[in-house]
MIMAR-825013 format. One line per 4 residues: their letters; for each residue x negated, y negated, z of C-alpha. Coordinates in Angstrom, 2 decimals. Layout:
a = X Y Z ~ ...
//
This chain:
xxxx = 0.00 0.00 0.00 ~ -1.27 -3.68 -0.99 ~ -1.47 -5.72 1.57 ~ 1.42 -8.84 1.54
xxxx = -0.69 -11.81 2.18 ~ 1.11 -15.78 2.42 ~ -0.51 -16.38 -1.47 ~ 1.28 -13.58 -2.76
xxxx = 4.31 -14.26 -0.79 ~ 4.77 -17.37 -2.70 ~ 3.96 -15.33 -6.36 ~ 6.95 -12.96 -4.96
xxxx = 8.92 -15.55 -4.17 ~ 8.87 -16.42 -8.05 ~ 9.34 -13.30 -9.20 ~ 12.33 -12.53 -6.80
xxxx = 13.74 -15.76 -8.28 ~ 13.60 -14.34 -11.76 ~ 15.08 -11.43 -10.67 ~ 18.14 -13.15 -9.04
xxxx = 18.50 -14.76 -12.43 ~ 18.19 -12.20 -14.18 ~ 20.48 -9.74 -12.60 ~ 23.24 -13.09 -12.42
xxxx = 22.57 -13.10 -16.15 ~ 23.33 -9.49 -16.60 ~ 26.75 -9.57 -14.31 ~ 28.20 -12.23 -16.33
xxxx = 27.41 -10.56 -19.30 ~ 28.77 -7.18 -18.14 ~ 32.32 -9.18 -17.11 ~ 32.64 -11.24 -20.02
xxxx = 32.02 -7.70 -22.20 ~ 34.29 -6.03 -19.83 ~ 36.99 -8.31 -20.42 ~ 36.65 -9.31 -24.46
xxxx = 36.32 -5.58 -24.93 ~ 39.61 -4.84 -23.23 ~ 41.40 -7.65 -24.87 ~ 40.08 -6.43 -28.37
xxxx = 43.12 -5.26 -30.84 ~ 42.96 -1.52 -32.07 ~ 44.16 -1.12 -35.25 ~ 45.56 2.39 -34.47
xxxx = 47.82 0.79 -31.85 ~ 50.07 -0.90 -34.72 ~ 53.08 0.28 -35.84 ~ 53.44 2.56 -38.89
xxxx = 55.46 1.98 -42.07 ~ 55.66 2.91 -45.39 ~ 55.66 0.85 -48.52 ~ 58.70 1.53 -50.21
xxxx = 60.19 0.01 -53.79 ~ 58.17 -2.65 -55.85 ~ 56.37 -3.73 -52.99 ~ 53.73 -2.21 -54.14
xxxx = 50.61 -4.25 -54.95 ~ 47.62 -3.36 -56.88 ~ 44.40 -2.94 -54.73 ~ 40.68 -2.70 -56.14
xxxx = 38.75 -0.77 -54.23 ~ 35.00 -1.97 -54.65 ~ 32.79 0.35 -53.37 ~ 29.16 -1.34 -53.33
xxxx = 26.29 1.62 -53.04 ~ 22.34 1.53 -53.07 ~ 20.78 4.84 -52.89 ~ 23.66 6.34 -51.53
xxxx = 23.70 10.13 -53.51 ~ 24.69 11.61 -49.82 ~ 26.96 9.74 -48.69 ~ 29.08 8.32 -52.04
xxxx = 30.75 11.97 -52.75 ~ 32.58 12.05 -49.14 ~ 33.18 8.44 -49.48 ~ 34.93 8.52 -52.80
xxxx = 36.79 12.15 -51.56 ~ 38.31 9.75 -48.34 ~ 39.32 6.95 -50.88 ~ 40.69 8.98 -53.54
xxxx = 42.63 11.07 -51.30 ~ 44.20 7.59 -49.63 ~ 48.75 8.29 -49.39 ~ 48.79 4.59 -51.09
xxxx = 48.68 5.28 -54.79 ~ 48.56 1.70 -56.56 ~ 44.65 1.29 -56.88 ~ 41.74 1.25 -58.73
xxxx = 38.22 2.22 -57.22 ~ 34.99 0.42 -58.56 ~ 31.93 1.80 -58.19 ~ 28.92 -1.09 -58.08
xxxx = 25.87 0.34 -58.59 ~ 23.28 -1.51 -57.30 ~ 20.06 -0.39 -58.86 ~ 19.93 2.86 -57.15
xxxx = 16.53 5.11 -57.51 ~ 18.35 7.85 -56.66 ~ 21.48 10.03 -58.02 ~ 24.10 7.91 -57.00
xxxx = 25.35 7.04 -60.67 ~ 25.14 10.44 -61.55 ~ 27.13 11.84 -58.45 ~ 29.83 9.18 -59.26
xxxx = 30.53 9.91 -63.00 ~ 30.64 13.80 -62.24 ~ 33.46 12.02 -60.25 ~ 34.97 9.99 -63.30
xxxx = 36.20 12.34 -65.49 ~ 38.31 13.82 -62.35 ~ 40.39 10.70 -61.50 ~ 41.92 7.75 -63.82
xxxx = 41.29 5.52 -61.24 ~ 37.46 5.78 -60.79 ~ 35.41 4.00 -62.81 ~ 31.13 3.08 -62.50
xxxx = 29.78 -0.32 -63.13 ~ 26.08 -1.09 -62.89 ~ 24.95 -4.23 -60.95 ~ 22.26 -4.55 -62.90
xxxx = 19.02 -7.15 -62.26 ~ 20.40 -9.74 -59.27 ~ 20.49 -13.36 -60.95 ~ 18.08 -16.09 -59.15
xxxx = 19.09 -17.10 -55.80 ~ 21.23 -14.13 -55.13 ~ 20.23 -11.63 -51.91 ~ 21.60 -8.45 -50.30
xxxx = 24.81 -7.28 -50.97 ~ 26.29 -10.08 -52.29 ~ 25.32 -10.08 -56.10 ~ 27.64 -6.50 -56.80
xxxx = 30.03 -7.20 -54.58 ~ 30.95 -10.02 -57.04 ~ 30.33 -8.05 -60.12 ~ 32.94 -5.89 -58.36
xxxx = 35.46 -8.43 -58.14 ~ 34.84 -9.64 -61.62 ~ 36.01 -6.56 -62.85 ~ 39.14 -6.04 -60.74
xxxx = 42.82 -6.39 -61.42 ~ 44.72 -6.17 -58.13 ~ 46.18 -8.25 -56.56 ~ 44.34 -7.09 -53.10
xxxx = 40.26 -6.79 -53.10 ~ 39.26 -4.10 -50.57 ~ 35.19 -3.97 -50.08 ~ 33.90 -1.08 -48.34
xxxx = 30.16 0.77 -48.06 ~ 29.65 3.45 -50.05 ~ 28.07 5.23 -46.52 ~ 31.59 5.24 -44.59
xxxx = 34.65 7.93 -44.94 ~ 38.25 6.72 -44.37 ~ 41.61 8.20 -42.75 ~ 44.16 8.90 -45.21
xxxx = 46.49 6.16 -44.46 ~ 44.36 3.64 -43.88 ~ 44.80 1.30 -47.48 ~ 48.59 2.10 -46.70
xxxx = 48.77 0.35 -43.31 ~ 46.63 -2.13 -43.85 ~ 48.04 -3.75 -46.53 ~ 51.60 -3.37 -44.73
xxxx = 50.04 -4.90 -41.87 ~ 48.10 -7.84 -43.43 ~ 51.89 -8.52 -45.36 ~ 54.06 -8.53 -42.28
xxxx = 51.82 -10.70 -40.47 ~ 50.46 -12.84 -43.25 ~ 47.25 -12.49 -42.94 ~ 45.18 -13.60 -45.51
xxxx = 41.37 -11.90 -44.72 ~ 41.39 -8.42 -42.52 ~ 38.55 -6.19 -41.39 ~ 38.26 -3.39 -38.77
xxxx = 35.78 -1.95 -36.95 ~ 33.96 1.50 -37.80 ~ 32.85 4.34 -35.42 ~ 28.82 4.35 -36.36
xxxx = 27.65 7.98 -36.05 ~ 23.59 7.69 -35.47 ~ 20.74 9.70 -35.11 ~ 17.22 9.43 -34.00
xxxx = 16.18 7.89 -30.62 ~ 15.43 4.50 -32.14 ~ 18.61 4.39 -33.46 ~ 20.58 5.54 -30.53
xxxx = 18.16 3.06 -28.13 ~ 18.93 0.09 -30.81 ~ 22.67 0.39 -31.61 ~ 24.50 -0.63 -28.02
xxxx = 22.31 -3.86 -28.26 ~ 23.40 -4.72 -31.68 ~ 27.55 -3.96 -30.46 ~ 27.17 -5.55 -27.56
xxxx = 25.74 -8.76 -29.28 ~ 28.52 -8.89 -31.65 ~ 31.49 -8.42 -28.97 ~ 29.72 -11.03 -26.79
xxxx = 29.11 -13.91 -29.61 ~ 32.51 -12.94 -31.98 ~ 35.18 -11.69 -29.52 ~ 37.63 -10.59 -32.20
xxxx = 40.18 -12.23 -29.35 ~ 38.30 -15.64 -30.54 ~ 37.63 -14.59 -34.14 ~ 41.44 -13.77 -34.60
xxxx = 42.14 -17.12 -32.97 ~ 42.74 -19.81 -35.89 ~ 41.89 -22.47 -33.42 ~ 38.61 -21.22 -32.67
xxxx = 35.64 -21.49 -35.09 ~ 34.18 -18.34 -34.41 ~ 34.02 -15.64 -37.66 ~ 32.61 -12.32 -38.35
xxxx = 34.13 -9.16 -40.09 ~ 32.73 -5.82 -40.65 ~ 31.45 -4.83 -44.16 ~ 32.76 -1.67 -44.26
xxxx = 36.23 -2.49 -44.34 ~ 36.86 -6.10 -45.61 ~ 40.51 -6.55 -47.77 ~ 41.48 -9.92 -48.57
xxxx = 43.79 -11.56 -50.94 ~ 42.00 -12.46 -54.82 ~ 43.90 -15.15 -54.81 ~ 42.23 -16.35 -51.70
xxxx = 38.86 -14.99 -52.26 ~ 38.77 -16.84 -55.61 ~ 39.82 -19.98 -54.13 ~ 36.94 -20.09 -51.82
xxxx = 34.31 -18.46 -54.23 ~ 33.95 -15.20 -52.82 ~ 30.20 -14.27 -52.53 ~ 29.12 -16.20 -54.90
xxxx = 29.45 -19.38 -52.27 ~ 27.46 -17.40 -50.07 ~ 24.90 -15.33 -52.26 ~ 22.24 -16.40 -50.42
xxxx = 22.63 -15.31 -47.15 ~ 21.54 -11.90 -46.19 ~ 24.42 -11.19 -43.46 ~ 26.90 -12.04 -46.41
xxxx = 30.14 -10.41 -44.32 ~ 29.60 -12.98 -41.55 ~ 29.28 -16.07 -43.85 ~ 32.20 -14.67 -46.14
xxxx = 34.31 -14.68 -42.36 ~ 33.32 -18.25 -42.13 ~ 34.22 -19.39 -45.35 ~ 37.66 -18.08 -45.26
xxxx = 38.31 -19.55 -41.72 ~ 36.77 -22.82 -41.74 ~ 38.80 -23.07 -45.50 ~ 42.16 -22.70 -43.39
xxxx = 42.78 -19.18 -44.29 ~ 43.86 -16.37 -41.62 ~ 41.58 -14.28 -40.49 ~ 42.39 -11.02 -38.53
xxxx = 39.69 -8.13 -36.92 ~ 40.52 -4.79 -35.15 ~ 38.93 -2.15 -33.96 ~ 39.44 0.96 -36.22
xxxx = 36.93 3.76 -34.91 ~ 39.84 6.09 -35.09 ~ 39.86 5.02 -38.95 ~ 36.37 4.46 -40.71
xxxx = 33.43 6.24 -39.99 ~ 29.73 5.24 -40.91 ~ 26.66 6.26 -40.81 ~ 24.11 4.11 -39.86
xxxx = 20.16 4.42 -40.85 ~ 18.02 6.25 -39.09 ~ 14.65 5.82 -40.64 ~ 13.16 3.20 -37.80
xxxx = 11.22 0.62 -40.97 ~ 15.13 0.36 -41.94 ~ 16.19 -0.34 -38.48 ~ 13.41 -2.95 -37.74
xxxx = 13.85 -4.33 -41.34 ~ 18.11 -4.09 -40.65 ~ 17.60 -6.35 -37.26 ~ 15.42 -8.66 -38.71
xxxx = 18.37 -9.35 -41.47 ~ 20.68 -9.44 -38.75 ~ 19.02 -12.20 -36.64 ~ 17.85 -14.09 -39.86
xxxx = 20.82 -16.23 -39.55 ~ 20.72 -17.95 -36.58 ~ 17.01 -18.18 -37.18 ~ 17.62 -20.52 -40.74
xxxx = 20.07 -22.77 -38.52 ~ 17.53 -22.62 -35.62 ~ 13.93 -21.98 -36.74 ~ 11.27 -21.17 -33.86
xxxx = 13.41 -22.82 -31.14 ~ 15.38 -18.80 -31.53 ~ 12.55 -17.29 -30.31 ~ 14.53 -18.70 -27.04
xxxx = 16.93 -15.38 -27.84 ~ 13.82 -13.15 -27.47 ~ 12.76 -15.08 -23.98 ~ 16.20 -14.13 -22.39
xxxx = 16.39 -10.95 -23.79 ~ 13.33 -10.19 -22.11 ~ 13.87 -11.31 -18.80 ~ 17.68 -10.17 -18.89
xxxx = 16.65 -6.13 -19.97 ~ 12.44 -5.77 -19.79 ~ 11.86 -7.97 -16.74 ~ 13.57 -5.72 -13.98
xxxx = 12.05 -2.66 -15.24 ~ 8.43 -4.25 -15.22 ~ 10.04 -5.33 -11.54 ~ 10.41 -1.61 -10.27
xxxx = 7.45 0.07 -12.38 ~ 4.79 -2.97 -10.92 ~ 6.33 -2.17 -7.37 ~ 5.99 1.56 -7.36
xxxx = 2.38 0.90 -8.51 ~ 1.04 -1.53 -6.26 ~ 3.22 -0.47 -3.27 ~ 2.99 -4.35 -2.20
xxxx = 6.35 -4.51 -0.13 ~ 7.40 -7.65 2.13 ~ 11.36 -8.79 2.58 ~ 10.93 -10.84 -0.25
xxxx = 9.78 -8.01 -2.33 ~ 12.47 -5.61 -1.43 ~ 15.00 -8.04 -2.35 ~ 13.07 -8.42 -5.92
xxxx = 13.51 -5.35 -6.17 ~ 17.19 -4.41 -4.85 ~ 17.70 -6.81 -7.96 ~ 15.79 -5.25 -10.28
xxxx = 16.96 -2.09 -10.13 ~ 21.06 -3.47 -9.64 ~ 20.52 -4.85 -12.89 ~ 19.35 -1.67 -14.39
xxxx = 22.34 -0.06 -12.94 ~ 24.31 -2.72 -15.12 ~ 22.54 -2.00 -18.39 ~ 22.60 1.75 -18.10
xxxx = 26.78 0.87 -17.30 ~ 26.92 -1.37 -20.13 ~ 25.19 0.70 -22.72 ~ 27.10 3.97 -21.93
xxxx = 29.63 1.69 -22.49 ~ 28.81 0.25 -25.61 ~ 27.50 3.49 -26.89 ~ 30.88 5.31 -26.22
xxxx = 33.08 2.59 -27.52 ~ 31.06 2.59 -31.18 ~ 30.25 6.55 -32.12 ~ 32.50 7.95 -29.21
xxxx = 29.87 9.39 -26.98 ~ 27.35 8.46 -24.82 ~ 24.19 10.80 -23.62 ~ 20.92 10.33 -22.24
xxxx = 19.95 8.06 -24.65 ~ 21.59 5.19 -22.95 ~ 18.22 5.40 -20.75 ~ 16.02 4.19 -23.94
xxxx = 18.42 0.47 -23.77 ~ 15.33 -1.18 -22.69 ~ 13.04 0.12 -25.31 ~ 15.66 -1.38 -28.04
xxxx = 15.52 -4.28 -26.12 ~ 11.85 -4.31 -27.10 ~ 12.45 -3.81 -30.74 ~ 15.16 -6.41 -30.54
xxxx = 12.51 -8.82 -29.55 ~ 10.22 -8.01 -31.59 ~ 12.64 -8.61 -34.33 ~ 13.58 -12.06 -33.69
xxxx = 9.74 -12.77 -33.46 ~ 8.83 -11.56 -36.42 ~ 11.74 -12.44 -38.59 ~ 11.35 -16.29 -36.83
xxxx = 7.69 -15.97 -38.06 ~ 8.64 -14.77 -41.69 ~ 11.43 -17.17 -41.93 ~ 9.61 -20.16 -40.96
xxxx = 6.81 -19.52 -42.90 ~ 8.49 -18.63 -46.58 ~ 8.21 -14.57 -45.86 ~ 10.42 -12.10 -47.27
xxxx = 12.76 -9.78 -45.31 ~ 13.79 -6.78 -46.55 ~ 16.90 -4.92 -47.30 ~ 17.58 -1.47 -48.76
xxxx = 14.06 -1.59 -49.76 ~ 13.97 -4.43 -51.76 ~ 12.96 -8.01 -50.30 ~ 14.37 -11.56 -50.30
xxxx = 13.07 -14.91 -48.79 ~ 15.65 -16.40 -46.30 ~ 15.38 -20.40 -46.51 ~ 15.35 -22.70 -43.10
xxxx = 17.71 -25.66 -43.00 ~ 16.69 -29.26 -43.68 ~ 17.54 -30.57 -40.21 ~ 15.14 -27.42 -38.87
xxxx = 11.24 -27.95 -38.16 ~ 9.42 -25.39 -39.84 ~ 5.85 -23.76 -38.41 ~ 2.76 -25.84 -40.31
//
């Protein structure tokens, strides 16, 4: 045991602070979660009806797939199988190096309502997903466009509801949630971070409120209107952001439109990567955003992250180590180890609520919190100084705003 001497009584006396903080930090995280979570909508909740007579509009189903020879056959098996028979499913090939094409128009020949377009080269200035998401819509005729990832499988009567549901309550942009099936132990260490960041800054209780100016939906699942999406631009008034389904959200809303999200794990199911470069490379598209708005000053996000999930388990590992224990130590540490309690809690939570099961993995939370700061380094870094970040392999540069100090 170290002896406690008045020097280091003042050093603990700092740390215990910082652990005070940091477990207050971590309660009011864990009750505002707890409460936005239970206030979500579930989709599978709403009532169930049929669309009966000439009611019937004409959806376009644009499936958008990169290297997806996998996952595309199940995909198209869910869609094409859908009790809703007025669509049209369009397949946007976006320069796959794979047998996606090739799995789709073994498809073709099987249904008159399957048909393959090729994205072909993105023009200048467009990134991501956006560029064949519009070459999609260019090429539909419904009166309903209904994105979705070619790596997710839907229920049967999903197209059905939705659009009786988005009708009834005139709703002009709707999205729901997926269940994300994962594997590998960065994966399963990364993924409650990332879903418990997106129910704590878009509470679809505030996203679905029109008064509010928050705005996200999921890109698996995203049916609008045409006639709205074409009065806003669509993608191609945001084709150069790389988290195109938030700043599609936030076009609709801030244009007036109504904007509705809902859980719907009992609905769509996804699977998400599990190669850890596509992870890292996936979060540092994710935080890219608030990085152009914010340059270096987000590297704040990475600060609190660490002190809210590394800190207290640096608290308890340093302790058992150097065995240095006073009053204000113990109570350091009493903290520390509360707030682990909370994030274990909060990621078995998390981790339940997204793929339906939680296991021991929920112990690796602070290891993702690593690679969560890591990423907003790096992509602040690569952002700031004209770097590309990648997605599905291929990279794109992601521009600060004018009113934002870049790094000299």
């Amino acid at each position: 045991m170290v002896p406690v001497n008045d020097g280091m009584v003042d050093a603990l006396a700092i740390f215990l602070v910082l652990a005070v903080l940091s477990l207050v930090g971590s309660l009011a995280i864990f009750i505002y979660l707890l409460v936005t979570e239970r206030d979500a909508p579930k989709f599978s909740s709403s009532p169930k009806h049929d669309i009966t007579g000439s009611s019937k509009p004409r959806v376009s189903i644009i499936v958008t797939a990169k290297n997806e020879e996998q996952m595309i056959g199940p995909c198209l098996g869910s869609l094409l199988t859908q009790t809703y028979d007025n669509f049209e499913i369009i397949v946007v090939d976006d320069s796959s190096t794979d047998d996606t094409a090739d799995t789709v128009m073994k498809l073709v020949p099987k249904s008159s309502n399957l048909r393959l377009i090729l994205a072909g080269p993105k023009p200048d200035g467009w990134v991501g997903k956006s560029w064949p998401c519009w070459r999609g819509f260019k090429e539909a005729k419904g009166e309903y466009l209904l994105f979705v990832d070619a790596d997710s499988t839907f229920e049967s009567t999903i197209v059905e509801r939705s659009l009786v549901y988005v009708a009834r309550n005139s709703i002009d942009m709707f999205s729901l949630a997926p269940r994300v099936m994962s594997s590998g132990w960065v994966a399963k260490a990364v993924l409650p971070l990332i879903t418990g960041a997106i129910n704590l800054l878009y509470p679809m209780k505030k996203v679905n409120d029109r008064k509010s100016k928050r705005a996200y939906v999921f890109g698996t699942y995203i049916l609008v209107r045409k006639e709205i999406y074409e009065k806003t631009g669509g993608h191609s008034k945001v084709r150069d952001e790389l988290v195109e389904d938030a700043a599609i959200a936030q076009l609709t809303k801030s244009a007036g439109y109504n904007l509705k999200v809902e859980g719907g794990t009992d609905l769509i199911t996804t699977e998400w990567e599990s190669d850890p470069k596509a992870i890292f490379h996936g979060l540092e598209r994710v935080t890219s955003t608030s990085i152009k708005t914010y340059g270096i000053v987000s590297v704040l996000n990475a600060i609190l992250l660490f002190f809210l999930i590394v800190y207290p388990v640096l608290f308890v590992l340093s302790s058992l180590l150097l065995r240095a224990f006073s009053e204000v130590f113990l109570l350091g540490l009493i903290a520390s180890v509360l707030n682990i309690i909370l994030f274990l809690s909060l990621t078995a939570r998390e981790m339940h609520a997204i793929s339906g099961k939680a296991g021991l993995e929920i112990f690796l939370y602070f290891v993702g919190g690593l690679i969560f700061i890591i990423a907003i380094v790096t992509t602040s870094i690569k952002v700031t100084r004209g770097k590309d970040l990648y997605w599905k392999g291929q990279g794109y540069k992601q521009v600060l705003e004018k009113s934002v100090d870049t790094l000299e």
